[in-house]
N, CA, C and O atoms as a Tripos MOL2 file, in Angstrom:
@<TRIPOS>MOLECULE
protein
  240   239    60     0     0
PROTEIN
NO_CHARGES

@<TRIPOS>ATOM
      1 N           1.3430  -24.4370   18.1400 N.3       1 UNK1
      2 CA          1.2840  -23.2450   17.3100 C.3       1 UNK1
      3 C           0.3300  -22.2550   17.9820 C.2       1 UNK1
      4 O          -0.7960  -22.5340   18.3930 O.2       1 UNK1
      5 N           1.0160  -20.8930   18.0470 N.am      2 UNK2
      6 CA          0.1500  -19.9050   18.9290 C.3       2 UNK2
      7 C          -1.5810  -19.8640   17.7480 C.2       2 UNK2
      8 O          -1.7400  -20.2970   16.6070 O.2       2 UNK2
      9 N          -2.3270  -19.3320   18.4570 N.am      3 UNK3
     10 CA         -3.5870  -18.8500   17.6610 C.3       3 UNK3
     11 C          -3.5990  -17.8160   16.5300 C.2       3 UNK3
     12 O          -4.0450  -17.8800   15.3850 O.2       3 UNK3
     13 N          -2.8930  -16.7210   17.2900 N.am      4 UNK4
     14 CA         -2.6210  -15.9860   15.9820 C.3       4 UNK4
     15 C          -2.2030  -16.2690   15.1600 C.2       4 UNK4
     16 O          -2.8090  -16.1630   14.0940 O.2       4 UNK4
     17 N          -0.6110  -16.9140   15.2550 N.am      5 UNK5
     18 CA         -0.1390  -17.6390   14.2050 C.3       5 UNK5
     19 C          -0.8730  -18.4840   12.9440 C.2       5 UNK5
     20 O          -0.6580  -18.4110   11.7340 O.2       5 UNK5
     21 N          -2.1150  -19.5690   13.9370 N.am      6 UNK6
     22 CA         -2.4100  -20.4990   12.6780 C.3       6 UNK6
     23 C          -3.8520  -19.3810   12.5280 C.2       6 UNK6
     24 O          -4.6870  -20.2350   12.2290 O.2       6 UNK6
     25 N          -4.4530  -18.3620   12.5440 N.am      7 UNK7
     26 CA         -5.7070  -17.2470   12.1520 C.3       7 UNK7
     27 C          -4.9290  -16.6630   11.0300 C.2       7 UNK7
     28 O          -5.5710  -16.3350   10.0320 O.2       7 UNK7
     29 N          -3.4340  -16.4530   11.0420 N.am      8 UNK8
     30 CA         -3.0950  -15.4350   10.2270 C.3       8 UNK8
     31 C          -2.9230  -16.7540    8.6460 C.2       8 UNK8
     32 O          -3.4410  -16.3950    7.5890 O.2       8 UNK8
     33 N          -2.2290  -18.0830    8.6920 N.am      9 UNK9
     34 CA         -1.6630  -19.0630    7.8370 C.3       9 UNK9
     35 C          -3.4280  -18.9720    7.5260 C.2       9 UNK9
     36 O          -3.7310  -18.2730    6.5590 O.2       9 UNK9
     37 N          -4.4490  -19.5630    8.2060 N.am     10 UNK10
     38 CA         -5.8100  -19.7190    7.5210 C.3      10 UNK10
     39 C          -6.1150  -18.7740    6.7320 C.2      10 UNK10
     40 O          -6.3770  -19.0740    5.5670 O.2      10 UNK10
     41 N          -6.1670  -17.2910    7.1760 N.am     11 UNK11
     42 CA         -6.2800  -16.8100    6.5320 C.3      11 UNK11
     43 C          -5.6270  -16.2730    5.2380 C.2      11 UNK11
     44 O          -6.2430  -15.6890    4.3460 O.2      11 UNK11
     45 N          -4.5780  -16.4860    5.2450 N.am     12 UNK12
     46 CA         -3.9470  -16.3230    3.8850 C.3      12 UNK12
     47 C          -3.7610  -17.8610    2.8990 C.2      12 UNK12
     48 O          -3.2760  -17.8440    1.7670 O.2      12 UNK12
     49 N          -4.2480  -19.1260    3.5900 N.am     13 UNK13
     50 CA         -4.5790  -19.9400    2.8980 C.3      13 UNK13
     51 C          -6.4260  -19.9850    1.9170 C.2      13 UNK13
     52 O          -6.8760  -20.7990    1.1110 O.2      13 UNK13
     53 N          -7.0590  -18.6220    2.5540 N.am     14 UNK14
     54 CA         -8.1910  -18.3720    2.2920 C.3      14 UNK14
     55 C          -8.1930  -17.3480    1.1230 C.2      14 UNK14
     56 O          -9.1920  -17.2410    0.4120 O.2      14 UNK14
     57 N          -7.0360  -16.5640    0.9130 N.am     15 UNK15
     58 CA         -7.1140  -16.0500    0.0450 C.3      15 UNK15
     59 C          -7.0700  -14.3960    0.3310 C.2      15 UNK15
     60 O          -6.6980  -13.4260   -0.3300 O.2      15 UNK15
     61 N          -7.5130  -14.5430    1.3570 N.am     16 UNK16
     62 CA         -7.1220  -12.9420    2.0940 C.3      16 UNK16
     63 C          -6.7080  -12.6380    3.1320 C.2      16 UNK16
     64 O          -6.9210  -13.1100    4.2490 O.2      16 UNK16
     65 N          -5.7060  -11.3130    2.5880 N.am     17 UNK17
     66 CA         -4.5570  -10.6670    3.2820 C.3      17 UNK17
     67 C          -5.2140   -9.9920    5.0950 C.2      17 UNK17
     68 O          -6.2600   -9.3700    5.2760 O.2      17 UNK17
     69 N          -4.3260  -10.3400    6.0190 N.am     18 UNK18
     70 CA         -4.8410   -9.8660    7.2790 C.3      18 UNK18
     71 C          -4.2660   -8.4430    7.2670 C.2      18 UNK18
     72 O          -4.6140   -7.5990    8.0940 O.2      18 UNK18
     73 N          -3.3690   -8.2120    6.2930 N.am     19 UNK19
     74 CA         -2.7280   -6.4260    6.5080 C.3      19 UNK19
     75 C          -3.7070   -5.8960    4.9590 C.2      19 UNK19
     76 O          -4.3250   -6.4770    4.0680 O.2      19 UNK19
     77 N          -3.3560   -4.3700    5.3510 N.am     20 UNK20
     78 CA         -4.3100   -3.5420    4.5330 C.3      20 UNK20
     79 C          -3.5600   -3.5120    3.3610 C.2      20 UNK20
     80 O          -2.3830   -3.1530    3.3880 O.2      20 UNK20
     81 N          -4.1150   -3.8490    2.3400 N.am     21 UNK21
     82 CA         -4.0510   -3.5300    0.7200 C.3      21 UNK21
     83 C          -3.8590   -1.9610    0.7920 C.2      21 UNK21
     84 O          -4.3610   -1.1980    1.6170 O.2      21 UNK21
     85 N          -3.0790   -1.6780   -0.1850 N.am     22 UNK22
     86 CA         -2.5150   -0.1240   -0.9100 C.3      22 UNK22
     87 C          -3.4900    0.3880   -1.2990 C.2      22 UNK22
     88 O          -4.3100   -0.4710   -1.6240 O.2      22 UNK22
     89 N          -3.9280    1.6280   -1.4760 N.am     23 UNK23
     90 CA         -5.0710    2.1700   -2.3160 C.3      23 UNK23
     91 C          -5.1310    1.5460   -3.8150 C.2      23 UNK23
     92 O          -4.0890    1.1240   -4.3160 O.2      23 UNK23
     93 N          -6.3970    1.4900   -4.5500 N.am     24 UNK24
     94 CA         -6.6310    0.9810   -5.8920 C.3      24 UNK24
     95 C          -7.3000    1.8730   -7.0580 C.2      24 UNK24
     96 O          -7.6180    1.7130   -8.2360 O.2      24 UNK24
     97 N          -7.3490    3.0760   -5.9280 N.am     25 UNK25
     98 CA         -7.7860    4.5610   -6.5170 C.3      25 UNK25
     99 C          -6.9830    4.7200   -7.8590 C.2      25 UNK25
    100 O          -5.8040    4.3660   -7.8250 O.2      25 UNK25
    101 N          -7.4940    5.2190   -9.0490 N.am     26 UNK26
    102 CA         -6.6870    5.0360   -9.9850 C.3      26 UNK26
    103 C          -6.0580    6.5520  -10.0450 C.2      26 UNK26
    104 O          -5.0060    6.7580  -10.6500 O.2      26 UNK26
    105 N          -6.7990    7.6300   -9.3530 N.am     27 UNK27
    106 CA         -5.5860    8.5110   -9.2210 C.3      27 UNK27
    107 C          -4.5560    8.2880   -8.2010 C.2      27 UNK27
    108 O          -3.6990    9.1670   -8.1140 O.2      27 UNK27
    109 N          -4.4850    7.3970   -7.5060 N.am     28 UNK28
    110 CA         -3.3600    6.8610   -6.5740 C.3      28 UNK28
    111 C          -2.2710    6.9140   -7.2840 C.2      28 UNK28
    112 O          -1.4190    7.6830   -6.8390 O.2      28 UNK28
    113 N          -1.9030    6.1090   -8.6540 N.am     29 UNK29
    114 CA         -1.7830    6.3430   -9.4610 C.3      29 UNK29
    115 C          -0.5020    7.6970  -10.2440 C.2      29 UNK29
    116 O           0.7010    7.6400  -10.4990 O.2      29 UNK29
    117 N          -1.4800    8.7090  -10.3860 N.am     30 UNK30
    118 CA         -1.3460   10.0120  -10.7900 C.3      30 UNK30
    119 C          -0.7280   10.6510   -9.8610 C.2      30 UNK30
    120 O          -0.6320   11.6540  -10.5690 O.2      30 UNK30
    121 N          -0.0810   11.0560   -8.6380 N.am     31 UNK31
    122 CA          0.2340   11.6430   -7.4180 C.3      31 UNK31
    123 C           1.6420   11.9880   -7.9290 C.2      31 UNK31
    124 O           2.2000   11.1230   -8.6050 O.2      31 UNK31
    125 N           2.0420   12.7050   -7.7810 N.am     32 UNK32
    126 CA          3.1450   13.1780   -7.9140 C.3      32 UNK32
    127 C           4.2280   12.9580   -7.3660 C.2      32 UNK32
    128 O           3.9800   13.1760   -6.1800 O.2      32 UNK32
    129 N           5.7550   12.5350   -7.4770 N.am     33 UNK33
    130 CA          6.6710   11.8370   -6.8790 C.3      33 UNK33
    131 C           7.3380   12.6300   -5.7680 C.2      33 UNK33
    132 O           8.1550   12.0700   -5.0370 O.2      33 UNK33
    133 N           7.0290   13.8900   -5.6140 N.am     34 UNK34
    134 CA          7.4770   14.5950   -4.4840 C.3      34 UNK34
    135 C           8.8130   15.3640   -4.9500 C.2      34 UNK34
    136 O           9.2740   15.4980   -6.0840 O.2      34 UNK34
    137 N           9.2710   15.8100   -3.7510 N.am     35 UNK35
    138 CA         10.7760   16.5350   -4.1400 C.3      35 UNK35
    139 C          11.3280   16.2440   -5.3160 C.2      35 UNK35
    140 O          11.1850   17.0990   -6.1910 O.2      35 UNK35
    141 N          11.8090   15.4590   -5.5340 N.am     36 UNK36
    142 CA         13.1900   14.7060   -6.1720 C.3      36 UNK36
    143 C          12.2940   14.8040   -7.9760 C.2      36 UNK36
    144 O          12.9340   14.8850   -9.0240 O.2      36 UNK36
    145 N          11.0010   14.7720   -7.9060 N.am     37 UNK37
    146 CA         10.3160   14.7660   -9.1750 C.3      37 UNK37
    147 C          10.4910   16.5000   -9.5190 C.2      37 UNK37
    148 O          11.0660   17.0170  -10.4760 O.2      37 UNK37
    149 N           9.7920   17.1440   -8.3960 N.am     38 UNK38
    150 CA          9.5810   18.7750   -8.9570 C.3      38 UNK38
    151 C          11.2140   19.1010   -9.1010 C.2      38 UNK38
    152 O          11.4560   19.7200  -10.1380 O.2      38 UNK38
    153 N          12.0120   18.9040   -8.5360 N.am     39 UNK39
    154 CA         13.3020   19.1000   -8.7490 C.3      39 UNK39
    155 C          13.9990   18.9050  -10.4690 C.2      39 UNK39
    156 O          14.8230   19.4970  -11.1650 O.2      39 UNK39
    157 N          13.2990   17.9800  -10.5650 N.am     40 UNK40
    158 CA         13.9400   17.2690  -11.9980 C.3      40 UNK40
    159 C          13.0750   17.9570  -13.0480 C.2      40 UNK40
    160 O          13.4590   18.2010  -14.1920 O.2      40 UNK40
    161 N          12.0580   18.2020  -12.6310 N.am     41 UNK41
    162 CA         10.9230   19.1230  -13.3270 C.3      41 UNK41
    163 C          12.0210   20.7990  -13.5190 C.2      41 UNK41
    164 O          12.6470   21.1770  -14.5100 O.2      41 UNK41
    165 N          11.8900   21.4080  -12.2610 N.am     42 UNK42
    166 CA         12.8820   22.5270  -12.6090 C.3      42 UNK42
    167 C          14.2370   22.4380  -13.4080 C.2      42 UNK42
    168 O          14.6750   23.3570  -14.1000 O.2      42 UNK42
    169 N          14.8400   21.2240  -13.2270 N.am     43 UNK43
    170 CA         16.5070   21.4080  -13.8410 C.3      43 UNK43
    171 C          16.1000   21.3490  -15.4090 C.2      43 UNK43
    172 O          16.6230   21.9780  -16.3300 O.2      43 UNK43
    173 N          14.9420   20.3520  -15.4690 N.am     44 UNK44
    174 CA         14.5720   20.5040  -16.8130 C.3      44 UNK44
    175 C          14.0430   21.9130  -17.8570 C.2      44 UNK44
    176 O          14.3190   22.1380  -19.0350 O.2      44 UNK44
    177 N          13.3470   22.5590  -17.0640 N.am     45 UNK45
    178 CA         12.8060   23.9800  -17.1360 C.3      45 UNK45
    179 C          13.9140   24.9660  -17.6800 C.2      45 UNK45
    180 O          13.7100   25.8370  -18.5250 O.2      45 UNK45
    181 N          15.2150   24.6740  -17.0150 N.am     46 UNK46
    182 CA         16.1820   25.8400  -17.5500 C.3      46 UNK46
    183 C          16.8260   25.5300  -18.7820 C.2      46 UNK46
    184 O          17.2440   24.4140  -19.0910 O.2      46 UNK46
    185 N          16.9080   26.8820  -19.6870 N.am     47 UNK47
    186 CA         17.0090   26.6310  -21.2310 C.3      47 UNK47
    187 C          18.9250   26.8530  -20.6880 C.2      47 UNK47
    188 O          19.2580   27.6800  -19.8400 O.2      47 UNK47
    189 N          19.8350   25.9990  -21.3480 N.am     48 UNK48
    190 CA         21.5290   25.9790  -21.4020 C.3      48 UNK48
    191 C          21.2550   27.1970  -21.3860 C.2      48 UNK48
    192 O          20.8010   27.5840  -20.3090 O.2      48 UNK48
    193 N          21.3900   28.1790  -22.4140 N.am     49 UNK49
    194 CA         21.6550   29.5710  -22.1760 C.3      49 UNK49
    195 C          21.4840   30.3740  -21.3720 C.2      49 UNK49
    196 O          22.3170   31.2800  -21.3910 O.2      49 UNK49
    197 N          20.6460   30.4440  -20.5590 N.am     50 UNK50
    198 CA         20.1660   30.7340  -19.6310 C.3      50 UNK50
    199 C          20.9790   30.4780  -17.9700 C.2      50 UNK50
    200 O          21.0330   31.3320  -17.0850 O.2      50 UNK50
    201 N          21.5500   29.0630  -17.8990 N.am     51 UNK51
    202 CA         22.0990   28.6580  -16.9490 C.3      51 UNK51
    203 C          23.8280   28.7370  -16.4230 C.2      51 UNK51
    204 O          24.7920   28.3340  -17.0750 O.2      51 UNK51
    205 N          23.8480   29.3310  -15.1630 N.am     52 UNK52
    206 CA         25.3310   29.8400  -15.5800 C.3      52 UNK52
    207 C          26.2000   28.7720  -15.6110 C.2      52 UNK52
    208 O          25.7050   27.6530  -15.4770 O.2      52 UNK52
    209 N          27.4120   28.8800  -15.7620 N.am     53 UNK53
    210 CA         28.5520   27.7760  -16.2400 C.3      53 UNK53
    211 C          29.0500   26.8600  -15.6170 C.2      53 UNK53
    212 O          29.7710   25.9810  -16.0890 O.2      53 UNK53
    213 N          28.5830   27.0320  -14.0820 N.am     54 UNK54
    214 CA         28.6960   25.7150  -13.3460 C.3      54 UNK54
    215 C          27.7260   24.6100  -13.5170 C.2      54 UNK54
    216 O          27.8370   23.3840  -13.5030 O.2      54 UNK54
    217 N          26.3310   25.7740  -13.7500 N.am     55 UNK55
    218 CA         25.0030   24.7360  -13.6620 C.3      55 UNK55
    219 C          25.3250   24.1090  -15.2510 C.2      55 UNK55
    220 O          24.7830   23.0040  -15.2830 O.2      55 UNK55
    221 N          25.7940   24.3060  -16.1730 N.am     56 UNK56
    222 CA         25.8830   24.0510  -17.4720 C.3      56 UNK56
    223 C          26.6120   22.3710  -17.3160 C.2      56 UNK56
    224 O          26.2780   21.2170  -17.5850 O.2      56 UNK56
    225 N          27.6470   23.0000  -16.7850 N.am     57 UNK57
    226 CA         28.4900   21.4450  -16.5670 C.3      57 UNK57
    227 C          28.2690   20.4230  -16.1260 C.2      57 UNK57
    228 O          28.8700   19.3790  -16.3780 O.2      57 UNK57
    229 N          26.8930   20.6610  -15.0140 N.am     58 UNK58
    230 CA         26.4150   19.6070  -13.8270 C.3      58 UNK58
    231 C          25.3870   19.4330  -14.8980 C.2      58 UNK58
    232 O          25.3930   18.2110  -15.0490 O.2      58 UNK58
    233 N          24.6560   19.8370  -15.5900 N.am     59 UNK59
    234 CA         23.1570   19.6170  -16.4040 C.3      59 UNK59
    235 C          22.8660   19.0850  -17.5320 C.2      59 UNK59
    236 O          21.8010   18.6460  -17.9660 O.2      59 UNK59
    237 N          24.4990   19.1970  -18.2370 N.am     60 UNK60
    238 CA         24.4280   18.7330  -19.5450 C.3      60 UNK60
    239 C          25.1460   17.9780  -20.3740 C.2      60 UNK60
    240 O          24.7500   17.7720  -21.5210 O.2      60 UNK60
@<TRIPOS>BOND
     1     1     2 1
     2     2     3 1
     3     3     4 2
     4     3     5 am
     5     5     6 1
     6     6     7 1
     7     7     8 2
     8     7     9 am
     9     9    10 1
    10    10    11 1
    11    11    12 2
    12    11    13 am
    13    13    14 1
    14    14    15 1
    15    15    16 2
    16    15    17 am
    17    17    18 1
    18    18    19 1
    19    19    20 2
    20    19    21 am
    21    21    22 1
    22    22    23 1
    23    23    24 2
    24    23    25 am
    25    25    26 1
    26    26    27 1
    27    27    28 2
    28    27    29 am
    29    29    30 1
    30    30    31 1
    31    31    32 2
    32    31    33 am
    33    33    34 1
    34    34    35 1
    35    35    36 2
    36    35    37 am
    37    37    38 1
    38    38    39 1
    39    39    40 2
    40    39    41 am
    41    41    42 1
    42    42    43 1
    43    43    44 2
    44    43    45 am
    45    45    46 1
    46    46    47 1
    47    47    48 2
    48    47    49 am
    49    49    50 1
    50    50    51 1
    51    51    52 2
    52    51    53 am
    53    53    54 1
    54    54    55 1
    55    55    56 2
    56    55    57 am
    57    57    58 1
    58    58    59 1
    59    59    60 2
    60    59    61 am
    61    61    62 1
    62    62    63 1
    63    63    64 2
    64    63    65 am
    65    65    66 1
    66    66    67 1
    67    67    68 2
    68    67    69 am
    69    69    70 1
    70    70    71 1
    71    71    72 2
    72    71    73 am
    73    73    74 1
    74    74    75 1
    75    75    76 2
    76    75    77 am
    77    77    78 1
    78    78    79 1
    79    79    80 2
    80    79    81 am
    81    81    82 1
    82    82    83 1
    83    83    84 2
    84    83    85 am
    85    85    86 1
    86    86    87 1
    87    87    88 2
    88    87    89 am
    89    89    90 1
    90    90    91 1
    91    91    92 2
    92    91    93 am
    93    93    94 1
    94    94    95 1
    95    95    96 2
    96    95    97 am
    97    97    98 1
    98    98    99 1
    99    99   100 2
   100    99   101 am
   101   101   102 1
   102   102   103 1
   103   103   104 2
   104   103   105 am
   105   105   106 1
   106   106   107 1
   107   107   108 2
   108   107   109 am
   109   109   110 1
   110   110   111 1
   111   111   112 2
   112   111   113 am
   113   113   114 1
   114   114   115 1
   115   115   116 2
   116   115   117 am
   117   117   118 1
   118   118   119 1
   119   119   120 2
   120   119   121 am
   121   121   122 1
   122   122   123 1
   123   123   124 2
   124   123   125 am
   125   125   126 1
   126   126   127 1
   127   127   128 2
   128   127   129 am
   129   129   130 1
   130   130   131 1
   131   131   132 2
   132   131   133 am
   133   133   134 1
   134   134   135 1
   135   135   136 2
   136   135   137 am
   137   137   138 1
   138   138   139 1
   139   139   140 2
   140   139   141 am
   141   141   142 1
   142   142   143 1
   143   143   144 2
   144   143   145 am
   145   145   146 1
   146   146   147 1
   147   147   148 2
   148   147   149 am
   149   149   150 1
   150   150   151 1
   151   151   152 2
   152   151   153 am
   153   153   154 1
   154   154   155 1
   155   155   156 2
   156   155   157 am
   157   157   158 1
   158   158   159 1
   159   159   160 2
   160   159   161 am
   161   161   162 1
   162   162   163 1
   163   163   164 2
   164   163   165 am
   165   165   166 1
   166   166   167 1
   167   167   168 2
   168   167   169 am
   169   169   170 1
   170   170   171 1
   171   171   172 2
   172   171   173 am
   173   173   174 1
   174   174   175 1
   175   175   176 2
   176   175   177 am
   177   177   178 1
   178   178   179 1
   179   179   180 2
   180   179   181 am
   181   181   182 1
   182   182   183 1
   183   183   184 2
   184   183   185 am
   185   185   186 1
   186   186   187 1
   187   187   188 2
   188   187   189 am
   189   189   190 1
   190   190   191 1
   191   191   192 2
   192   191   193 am
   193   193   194 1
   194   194   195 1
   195   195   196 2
   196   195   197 am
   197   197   198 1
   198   198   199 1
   199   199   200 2
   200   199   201 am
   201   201   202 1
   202   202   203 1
   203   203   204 2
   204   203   205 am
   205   205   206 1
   206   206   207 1
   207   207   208 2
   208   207   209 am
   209   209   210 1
   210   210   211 1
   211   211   212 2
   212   211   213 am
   213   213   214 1
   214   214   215 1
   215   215   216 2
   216   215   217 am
   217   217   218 1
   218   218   219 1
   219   219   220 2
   220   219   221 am
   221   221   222 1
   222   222   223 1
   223   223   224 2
   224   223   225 am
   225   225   226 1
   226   226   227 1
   227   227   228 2
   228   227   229 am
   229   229   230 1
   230   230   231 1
   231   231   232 2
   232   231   233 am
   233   233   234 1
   234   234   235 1
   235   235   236 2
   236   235   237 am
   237   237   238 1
   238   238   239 1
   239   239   240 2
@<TRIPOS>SUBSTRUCTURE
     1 UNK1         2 RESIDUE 1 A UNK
     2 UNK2         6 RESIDUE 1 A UNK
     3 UNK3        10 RESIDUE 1 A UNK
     4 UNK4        14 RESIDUE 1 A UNK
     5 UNK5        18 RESIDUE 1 A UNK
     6 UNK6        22 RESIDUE 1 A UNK
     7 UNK7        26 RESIDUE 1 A UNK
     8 UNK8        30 RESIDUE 1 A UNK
     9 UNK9        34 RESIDUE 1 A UNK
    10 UNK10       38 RESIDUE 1 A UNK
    11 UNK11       42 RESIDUE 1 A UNK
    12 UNK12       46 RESIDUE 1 A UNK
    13 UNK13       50 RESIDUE 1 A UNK
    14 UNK14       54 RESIDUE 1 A UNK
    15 UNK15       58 RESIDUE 1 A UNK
    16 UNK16       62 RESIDUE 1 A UNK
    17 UNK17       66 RESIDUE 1 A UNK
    18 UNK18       70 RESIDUE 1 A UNK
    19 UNK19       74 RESIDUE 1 A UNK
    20 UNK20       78 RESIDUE 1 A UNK
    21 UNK21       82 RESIDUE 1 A UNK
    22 UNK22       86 RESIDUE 1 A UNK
    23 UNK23       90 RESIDUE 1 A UNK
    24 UNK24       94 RESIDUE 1 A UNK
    25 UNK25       98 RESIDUE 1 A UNK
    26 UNK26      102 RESIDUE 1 A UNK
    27 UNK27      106 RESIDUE 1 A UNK
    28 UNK28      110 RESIDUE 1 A UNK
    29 UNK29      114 RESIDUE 1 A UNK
    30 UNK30      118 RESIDUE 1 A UNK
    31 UNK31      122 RESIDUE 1 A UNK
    32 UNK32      126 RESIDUE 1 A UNK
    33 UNK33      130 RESIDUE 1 A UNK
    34 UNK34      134 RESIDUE 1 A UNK
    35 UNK35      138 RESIDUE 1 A UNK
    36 UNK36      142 RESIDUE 1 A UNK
    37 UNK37      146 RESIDUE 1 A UNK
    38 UNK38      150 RESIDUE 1 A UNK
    39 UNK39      154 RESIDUE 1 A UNK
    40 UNK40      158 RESIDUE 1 A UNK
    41 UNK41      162 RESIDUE 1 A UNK
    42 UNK42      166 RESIDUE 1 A UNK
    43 UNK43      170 RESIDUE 1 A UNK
    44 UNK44      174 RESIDUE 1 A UNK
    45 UNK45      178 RESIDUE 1 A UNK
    46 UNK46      182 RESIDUE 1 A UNK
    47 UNK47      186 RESIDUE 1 A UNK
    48 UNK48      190 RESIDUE 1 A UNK
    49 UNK49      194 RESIDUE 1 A UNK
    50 UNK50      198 RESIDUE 1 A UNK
    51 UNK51      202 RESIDUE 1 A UNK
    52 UNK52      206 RESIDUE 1 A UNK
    53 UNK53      210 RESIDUE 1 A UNK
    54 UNK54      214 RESIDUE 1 A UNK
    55 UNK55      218 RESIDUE 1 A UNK
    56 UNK56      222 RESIDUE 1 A UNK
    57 UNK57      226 RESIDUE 1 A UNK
    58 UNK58      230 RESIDUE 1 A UNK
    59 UNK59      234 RESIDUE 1 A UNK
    60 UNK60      238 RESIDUE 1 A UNK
């Protein structure tokens, strides 16, 4: 068995991870989902009346 191999099994038989943990920041958290969120944010924003008759059909 190479060295690395049995450093990496010890160590995760020890209880800790040899790769980096995710942030634990609790606004990590809070971050905003990017495109696809502000997007859904805007389609939401437009009142039906307002939206012309194609967007009506795709929105509602």
């Amino acid at each position: 068995m190479a060295a690395s191999t049995k450093a990496l099994i010890d160590a995760f038989t020890a209880g800790s991870s040899p790769f980096p943990l995710p942030p634990t920041n609790p606004a990590y958290d809070q971050e905003q989902l990017g495109h696809m969120a502000a997007m859904i944010r805007i389609r939401d924003d437009i009142p039906k009346e307002d939206a012309p008759p194609q967007r009506r059909f795709e929105l509602w």
